[in-house]
C-alpha positions in Angstrom: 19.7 21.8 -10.2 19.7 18.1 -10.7 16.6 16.1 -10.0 17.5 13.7 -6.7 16.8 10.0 -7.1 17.1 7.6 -3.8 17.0 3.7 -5.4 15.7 1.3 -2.3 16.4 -2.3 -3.2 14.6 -5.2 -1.2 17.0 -6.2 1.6 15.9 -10.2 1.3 16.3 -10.5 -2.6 19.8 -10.2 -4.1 18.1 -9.6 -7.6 17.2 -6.0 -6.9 20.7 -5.0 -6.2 21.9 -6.0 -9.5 18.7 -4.0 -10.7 20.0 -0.9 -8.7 23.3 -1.1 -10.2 21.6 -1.2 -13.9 20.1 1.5 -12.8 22.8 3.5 -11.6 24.3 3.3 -14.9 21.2 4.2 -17.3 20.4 6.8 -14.6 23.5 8.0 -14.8 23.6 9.1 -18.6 20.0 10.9 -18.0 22.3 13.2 -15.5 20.6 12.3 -12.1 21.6 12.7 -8.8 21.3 9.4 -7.6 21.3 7.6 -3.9 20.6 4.7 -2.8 18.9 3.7 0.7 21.7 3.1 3.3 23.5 -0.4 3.8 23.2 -0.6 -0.1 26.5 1.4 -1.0 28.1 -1.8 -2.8 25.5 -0.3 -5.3 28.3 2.4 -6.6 26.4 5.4 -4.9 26.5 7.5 -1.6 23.6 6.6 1.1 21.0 9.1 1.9 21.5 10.5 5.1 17.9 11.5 7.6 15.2 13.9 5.5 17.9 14.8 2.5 16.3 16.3 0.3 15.1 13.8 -2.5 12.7 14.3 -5.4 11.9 10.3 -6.3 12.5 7.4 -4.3 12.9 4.6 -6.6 11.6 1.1 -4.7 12.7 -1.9 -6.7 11.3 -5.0 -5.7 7.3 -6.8 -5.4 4.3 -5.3 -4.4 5.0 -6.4 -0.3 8.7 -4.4 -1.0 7.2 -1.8 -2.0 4.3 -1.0 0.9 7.1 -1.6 3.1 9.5 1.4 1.6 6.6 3.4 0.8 5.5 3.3 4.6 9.4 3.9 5.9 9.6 7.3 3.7 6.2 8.3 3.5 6.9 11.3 6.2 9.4 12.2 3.3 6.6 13.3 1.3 8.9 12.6 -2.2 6.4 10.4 -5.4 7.3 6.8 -5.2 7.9 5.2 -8.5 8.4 1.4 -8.6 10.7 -0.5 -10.7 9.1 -4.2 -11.1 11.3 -7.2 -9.5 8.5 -9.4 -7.8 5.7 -11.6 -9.3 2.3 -9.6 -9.0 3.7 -6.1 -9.0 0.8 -4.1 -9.1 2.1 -1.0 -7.7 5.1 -0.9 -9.8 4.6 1.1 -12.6 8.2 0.7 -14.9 10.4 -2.2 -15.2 14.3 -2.4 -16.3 13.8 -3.0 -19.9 10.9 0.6 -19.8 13.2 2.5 -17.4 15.7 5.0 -19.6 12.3 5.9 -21.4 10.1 6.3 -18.6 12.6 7.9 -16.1 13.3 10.7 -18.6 9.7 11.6 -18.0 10.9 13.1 -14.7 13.5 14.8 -16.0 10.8 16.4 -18.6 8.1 17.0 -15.5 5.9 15.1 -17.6 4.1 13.0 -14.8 1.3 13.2 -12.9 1.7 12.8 -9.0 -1.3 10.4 -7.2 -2.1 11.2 -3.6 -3.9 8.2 -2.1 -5.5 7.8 1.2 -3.2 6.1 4.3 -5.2 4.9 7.1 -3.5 5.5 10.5 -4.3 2.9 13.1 -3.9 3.9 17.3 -3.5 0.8 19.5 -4.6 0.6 23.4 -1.6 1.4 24.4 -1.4 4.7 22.0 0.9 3.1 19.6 0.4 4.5 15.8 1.3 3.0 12.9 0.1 4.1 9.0 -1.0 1.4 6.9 -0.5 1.7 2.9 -2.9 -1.5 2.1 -5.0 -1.9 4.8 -5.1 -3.0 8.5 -6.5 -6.3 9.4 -8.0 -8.1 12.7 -7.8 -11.5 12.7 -8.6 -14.7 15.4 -4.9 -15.1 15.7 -4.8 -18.9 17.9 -8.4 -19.0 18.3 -10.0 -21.9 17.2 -13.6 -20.6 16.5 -14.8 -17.3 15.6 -14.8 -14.2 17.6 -16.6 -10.6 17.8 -15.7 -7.4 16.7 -17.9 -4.4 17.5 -17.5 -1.3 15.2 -18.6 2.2 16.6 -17.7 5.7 15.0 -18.5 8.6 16.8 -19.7 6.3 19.3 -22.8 5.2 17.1 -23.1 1.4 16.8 -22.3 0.4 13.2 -22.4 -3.6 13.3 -21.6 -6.0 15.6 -19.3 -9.1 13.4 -19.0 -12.7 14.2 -15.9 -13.9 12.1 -12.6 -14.7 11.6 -11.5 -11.2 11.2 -12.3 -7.8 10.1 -10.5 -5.8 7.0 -9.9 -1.8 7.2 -8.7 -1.2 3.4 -7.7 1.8 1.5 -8.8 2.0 -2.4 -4.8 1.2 -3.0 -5.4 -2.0 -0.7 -8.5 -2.7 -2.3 -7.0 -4.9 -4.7 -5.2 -6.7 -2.2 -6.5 -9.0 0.8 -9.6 -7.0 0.8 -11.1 -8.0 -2.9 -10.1 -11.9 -1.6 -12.5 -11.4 1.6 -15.0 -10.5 -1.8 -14.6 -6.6 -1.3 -14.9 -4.4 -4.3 -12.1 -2.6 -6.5 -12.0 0.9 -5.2 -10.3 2.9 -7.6 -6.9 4.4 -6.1 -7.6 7.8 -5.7 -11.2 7.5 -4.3 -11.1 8.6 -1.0 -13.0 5.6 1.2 -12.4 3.3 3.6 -13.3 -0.4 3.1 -14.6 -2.7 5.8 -14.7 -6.5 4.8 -15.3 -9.7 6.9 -13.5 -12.4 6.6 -15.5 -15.5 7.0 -18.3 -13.9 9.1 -21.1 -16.1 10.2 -24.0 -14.9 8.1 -24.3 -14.4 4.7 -26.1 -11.5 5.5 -22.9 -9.3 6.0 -21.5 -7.8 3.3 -18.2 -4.7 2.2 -19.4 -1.5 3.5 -17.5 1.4 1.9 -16.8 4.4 4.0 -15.9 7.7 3.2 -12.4 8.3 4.5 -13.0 11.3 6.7 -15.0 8.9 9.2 -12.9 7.5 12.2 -13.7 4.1 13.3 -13.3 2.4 16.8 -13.4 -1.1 16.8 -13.5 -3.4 19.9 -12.4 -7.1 20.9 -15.4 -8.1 22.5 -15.1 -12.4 23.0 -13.5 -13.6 26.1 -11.4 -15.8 24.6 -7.1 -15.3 23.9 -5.9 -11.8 22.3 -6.6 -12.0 18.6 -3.6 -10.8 16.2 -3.9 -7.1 14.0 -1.7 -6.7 11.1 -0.8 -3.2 9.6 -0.2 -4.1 5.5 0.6 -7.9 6.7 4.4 -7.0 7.8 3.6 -5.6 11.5 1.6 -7.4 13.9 0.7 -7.1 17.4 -2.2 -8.2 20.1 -5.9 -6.9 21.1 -7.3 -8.6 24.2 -10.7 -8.7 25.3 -12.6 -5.2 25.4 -9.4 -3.9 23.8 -10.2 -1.2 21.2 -8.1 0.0 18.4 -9.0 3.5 16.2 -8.5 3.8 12.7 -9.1 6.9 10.6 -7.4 8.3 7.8 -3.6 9.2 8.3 -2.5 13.0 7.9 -0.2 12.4 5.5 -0.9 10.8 1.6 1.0 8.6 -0.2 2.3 9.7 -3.3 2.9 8.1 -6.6 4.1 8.7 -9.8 2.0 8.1 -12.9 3.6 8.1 -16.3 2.4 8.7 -19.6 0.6 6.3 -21.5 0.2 3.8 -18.3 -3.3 3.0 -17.5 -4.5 1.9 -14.7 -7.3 0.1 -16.4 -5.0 -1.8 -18.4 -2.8 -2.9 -15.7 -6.4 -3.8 -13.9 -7.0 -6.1 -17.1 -3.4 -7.4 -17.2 -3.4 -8.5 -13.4 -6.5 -9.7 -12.3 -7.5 -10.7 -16.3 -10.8 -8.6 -16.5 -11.5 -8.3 -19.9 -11.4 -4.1 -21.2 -12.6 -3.7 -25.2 -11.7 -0.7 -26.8 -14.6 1.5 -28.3 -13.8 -0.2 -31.7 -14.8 -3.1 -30.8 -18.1 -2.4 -29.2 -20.9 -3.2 -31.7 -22.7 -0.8 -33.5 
């Protein structure tokens, strides 16, 4: 049976349609059955319909694309593999030029397939939404600071004066998290990350987490709702003594990693740390 590919171009950037179409017709010689995400038929091939079976999703765009596909399908459970279109693209792992060679890795089985933590987040009002990066409080139209109040299992943890508060998962670690100064968790660690962002003492600092341990974390100032953002791209309001619970999400997000790309390397080539091979160590 044919291997199933479902291409998901970003709906704001032409560019990635024009990429689906070059795909469509390398993809097409590798003998794939090939999709696309519905409302992209102009892209030569039929729409998915709801939970079709689908080996690969295929999301073509920037690293905010991405996280936002990734989160529509994860309940799909199929590897994501990203096909670079955007300017950091961290999380995409192939571009057009690499793809006829990289893409006949799935044909051969030979990938690997990452599972990486999701957190889940539960609102007041018992709303639940799964964050890919990471899930952020913030002060929203507050002028000053405000306090946060961090619990699990209903033992006090820490009690933050800041601007906002950072829940990241090791794929999110590289994100908004290592900008609040949070460390580089690598992907497949399972933690949780919990960063202020401009607290009021230099006395608090990341605290890393092991993912199995559910957090409740409270609004306590009387001042206006502040603002929480699931991956930046969903946002809604906490008010005062409001609480919100995050804890790892039942379900993992799953990536494909080809042959001879290293994670380490792409660490050096986006961020520019500097990684010597053995042969260049002294002695």
């Amino acid at each position: 049976m044919k291997k199933s590919l479902c291409l998901v171009p970003t709906r704001y950037k032409a560019s990635t349609v024009e990429i689906a179409r070059e795909l469509v017709t390398m993809l097409t010689q590798l003998d794939f059955a090939i999709f696309v995400e519905e409302g992209f038929e102009e892209v030569g091939v039929p729409a998915i319909v709801p939970f079709q079976k689908i080996d690969y999703f295929v999301l073509i765009g920037g690293d905010g694309s991405f996280v936002a596909s990734a989160r529509k399908y994860l309940a799909w459970q199929a590897p994501f593999i990203g096909v670079s279109a955007g300017h950091l693209n961290f999380l995409a792992d192939t571009s057009i030029s690499l793809a006829l060679l990289d893409f006949k890795q799935l044909l051969d089985d030979n990938v690997v397939i990452e599972e990486r933590d999701v957190l889940e987040c539960t609102l007041p009002n018992k709303d639940k939404f799964f964050a890919i990066n990471d899930i952020v409080l913030h002060r929203g139209v507050n002028p000053g600071i405000v306090e946060l109040t961090v619990f699990s299992n209903n033992e006090f943890i820490c009690d933050y004066l800041c601007d906002g508060l950072i829940l990241s998962t090791p794929t999110g670690s590289t994100a908004y998290s290592l900008s609040a100064g949070g460390p580089i968790v690598y992907p497949q660690a399972q933690t949780t990350t919990m960063a202020s962002i401009c607290p009021q003492s230099l006395a608090y600092r990341p605290i890393v987490l092991p993912s199995t341990m559910e957090l409740e974390i409270q609004y306590i100032s009387n001042q206006k709702p502040i603002q929480i953002s699931v991956d930046g791209q969903i946002n809604r309001e906490i008010s005062t003594l409001e609480r919100i619970i995050v804890k790892s999400a039942p379900l993992k997000l799953k990536l494909v990693k080809l042959k001879n790309h290293s994670y380490w390397v792409k660490l050096s080539q986006k961020l520019g740390l500097k990684i010597k091979s053995r042969a260049d160590q002294p002695g």
